[in-house]
C-alpha positions as a Python dict, from the first residue, in 0.01 Angstrom:
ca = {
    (1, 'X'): (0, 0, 0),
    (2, 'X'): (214, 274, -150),
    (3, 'X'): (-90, 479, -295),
    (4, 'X'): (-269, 438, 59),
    (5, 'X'): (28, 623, 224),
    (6, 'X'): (93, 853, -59),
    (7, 'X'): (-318, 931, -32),
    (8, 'X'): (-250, 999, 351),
    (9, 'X'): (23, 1206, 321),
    (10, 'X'): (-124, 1426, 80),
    (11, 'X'): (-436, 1495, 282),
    (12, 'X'): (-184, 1551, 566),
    (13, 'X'): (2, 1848, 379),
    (14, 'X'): (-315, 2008, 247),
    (15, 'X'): (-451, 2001, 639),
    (16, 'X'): (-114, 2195, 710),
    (17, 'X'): (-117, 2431, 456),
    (18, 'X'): (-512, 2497, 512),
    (19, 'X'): (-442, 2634, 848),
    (20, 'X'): (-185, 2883, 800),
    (21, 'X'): (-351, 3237, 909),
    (22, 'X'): (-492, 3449, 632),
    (23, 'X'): (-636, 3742, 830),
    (24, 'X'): (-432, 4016, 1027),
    (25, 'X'): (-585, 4158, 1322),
    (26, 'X'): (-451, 4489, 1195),
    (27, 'X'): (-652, 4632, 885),
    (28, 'X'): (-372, 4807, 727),
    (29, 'X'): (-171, 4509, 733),
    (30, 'X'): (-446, 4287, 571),
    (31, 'X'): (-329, 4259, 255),
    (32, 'X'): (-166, 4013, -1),
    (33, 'X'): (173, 4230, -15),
    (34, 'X'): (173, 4237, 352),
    (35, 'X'): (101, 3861, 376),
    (36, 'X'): (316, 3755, 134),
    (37, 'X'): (644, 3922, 290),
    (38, 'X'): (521, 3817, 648),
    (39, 'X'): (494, 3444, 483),
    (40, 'X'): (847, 3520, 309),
    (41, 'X'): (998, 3621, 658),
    (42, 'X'): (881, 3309, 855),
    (43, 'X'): (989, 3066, 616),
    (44, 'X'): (1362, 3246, 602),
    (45, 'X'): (1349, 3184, 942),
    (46, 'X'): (1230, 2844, 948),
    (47, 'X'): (1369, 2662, 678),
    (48, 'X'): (1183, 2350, 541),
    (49, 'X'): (1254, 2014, 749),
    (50, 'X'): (1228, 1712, 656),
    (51, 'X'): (994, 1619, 929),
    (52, 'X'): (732, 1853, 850),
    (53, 'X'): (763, 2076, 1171),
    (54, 'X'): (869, 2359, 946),
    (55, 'X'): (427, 2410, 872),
    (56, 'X'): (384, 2435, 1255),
    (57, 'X'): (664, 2679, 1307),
    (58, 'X'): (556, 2909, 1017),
    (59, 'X'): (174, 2908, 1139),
    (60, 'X'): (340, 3008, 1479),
    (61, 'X'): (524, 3292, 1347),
    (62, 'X'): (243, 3439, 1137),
    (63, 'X'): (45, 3411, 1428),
    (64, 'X'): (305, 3591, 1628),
    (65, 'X'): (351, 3876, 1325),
    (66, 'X'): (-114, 3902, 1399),
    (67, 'X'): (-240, 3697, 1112),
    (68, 'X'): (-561, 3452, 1265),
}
């Protein structure tokens, strides 16, 4: 039982973290410095949680900073 739900959750976080935006609609901000201190900046603001909402809220923010 415990390595079914361990199995689930793990698929669960890599879903997550597969849909966090990787592409800016601006050019000169498509980059990896760019990305990673956009990244760095949304998870400042929303600090991990316990229940997991922290993924949704960062994929929110990039999207709000133009990464798709």
């Amino acid at each position: 039982m415990k390595l079914i739900f361990s199995c689930l959750l793990l698929i669960l976080v890599l879903v997550a973290c597969a849909k966090i935006p990787t592409q800016n609609l601006d050019a000169t901000k498509n980059n990896a410095k760019t990305f990673n201190q956009d990244i760095a900046d949304c998870q400042l603001a929303y600090p991990e949680q316990n229940s997991g909402i922290h993924h949704k809220q960062w994929i929110a923010c990039m999207e709000l900073k133009g990464w798709r």
